[in-house]
C-alpha positions as CSV (number, residue, x, y, z in Angstrom):
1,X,11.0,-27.2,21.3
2,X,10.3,-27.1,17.5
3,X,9.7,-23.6,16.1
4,X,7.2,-23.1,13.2
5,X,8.6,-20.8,10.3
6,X,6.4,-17.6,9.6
7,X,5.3,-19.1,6.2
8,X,4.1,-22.3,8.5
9,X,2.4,-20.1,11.2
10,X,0.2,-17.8,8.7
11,X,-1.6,-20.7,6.5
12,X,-4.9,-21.9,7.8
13,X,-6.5,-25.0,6.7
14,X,-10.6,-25.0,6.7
15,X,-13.0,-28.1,6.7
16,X,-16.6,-28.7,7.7
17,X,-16.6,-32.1,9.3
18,X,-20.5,-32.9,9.6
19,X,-22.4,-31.8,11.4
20,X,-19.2,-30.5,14.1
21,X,-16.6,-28.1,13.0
22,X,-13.8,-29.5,14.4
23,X,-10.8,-27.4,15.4
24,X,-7.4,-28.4,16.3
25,X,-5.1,-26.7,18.4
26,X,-1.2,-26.7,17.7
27,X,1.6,-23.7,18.5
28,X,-1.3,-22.0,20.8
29,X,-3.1,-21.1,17.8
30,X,-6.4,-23.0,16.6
31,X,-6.3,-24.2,12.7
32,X,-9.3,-25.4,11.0
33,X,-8.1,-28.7,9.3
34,X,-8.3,-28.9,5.3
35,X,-8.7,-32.2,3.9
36,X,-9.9,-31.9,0.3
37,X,-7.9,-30.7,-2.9
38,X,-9.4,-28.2,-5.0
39,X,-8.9,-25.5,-7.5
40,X,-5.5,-24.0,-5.8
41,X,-5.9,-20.5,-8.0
42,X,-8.0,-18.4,-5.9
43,X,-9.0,-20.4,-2.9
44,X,-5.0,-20.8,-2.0
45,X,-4.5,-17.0,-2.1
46,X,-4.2,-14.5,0.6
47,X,-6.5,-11.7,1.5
48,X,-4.5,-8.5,1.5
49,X,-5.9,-5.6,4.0
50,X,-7.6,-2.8,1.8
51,X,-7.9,0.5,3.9
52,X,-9.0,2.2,0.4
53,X,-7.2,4.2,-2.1
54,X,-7.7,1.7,-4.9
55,X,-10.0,1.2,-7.5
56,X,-12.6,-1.6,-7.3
57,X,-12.1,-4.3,-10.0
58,X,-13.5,-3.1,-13.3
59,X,-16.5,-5.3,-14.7
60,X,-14.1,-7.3,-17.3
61,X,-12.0,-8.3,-13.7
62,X,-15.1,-9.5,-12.4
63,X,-16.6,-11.5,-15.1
64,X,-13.3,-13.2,-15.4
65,X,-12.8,-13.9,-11.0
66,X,-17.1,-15.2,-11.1
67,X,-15.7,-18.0,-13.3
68,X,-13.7,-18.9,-10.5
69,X,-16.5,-20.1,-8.4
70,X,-18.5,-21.9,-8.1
71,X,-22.0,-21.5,-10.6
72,X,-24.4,-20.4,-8.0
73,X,-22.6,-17.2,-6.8
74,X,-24.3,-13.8,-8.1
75,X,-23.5,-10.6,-9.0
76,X,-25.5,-8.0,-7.9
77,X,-27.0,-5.9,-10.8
78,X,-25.2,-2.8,-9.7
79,X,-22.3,-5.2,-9.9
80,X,-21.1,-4.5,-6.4
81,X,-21.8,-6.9,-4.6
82,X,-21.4,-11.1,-5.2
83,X,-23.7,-13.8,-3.1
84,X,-24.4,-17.2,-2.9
85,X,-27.0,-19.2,-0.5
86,X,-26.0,-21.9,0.8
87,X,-28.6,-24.5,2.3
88,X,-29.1,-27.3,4.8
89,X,-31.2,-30.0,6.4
90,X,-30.8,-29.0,10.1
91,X,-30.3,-25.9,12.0
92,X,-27.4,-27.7,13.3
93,X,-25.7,-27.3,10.6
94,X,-26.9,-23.9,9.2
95,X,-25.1,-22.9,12.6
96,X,-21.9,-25.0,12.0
97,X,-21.4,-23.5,8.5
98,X,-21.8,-20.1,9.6
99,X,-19.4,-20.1,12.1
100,X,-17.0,-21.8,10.0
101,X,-17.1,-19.1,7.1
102,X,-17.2,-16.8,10.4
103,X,-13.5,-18.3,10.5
104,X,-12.4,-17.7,7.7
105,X,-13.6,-14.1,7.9
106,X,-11.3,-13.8,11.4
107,X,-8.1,-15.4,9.1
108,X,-8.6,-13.6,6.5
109,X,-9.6,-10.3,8.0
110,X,-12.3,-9.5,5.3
111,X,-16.1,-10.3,6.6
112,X,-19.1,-11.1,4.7
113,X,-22.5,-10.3,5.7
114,X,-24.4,-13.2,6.9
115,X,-28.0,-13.4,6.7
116,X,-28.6,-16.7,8.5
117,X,-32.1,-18.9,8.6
118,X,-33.0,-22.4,10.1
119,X,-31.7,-24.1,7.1
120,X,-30.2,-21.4,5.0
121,X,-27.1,-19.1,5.2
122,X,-26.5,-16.3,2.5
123,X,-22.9,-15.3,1.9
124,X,-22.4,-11.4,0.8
125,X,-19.6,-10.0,-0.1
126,X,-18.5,-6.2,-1.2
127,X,-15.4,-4.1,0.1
128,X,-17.0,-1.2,1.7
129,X,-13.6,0.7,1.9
130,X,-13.8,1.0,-1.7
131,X,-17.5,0.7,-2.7
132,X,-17.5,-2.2,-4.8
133,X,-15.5,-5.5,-5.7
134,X,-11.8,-6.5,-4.6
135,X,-9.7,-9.8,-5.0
136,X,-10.5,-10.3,-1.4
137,X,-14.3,-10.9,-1.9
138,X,-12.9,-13.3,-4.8
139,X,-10.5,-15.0,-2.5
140,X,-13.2,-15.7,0.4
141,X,-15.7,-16.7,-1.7
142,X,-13.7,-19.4,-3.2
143,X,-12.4,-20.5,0.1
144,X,-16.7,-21.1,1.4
145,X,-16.9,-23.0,-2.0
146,X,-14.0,-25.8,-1.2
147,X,-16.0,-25.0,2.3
148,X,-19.0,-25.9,1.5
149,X,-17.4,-29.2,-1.3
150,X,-16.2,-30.3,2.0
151,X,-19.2,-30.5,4.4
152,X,-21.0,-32.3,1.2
């Protein structure tokens, strides 16, 4: 019986495949499959649990993580909070979107807030356990971008 490594057992892959989010099963644990190369800086990175007791990013941090996604992410005007909306044809797909960046919320353990419409999904992210911005919200959101460059 082959034995995956640790390293091999914690990465997780993500693609949309329209309109289906497919999923495949290997090891007893279900991967999302990642087809497309992208920008590896932030999207390949690791969220790291944050419990509190550190400081949220300071604005300079954050000017310099929005330029690494994609254009139509915003910053909130109180700066502590980033969002994007993302939209689509077919409730079908609103539905499949969601409950892929749902996904990557479980992998990642760091969840947005979801406001989800018959066409439209807006992304939100903050880290509550330290009132305002982390690398985390910078590391999911770039993983929805090569998301949503996928499902294109």
């Amino acid at each position: 019986q082959e034995r995956a490594s640790a390293c091999d057992r914690d990465q997780s892959w993500f693609a949309v495949r329209e309109p289906l989010l497919r999923i495949e099963k290997r090891r007893r644990s279900p991967r999302l499959i990642y087809s497309y190369g992208m920008s590896t800086d932030l999207a390949d990175k690791r969220c790291r649990p944050c419990e509190g007791g550190v400081e949220p990013l300071l604005p300079a941090q954050v000017d310099e993580l929005m330029k690494g996604l994609h254009g139509d992410w915003t910053l909130s005007e109180d700066g502590l909070q980033i969002s994007r909306r993302f939209s689509f044809p077919a409730y079908s797909r609103t539905v499949a979107f969601t409950n892929a960046v749902a996904w990557i919320a479980i992998v990642e353990g760091h969840h947005p807030v979801l406001t989800v419409s018959y066409g439209d999904c807006v992304v939100s992210y903050t880290t509550h356990a330290i009132d305002g911005l982390s690398d985390n919200d910078f590391i999911c959101a770039a993983k929805i971008d090569r998301l949503a460059a996928d499902a294109e």
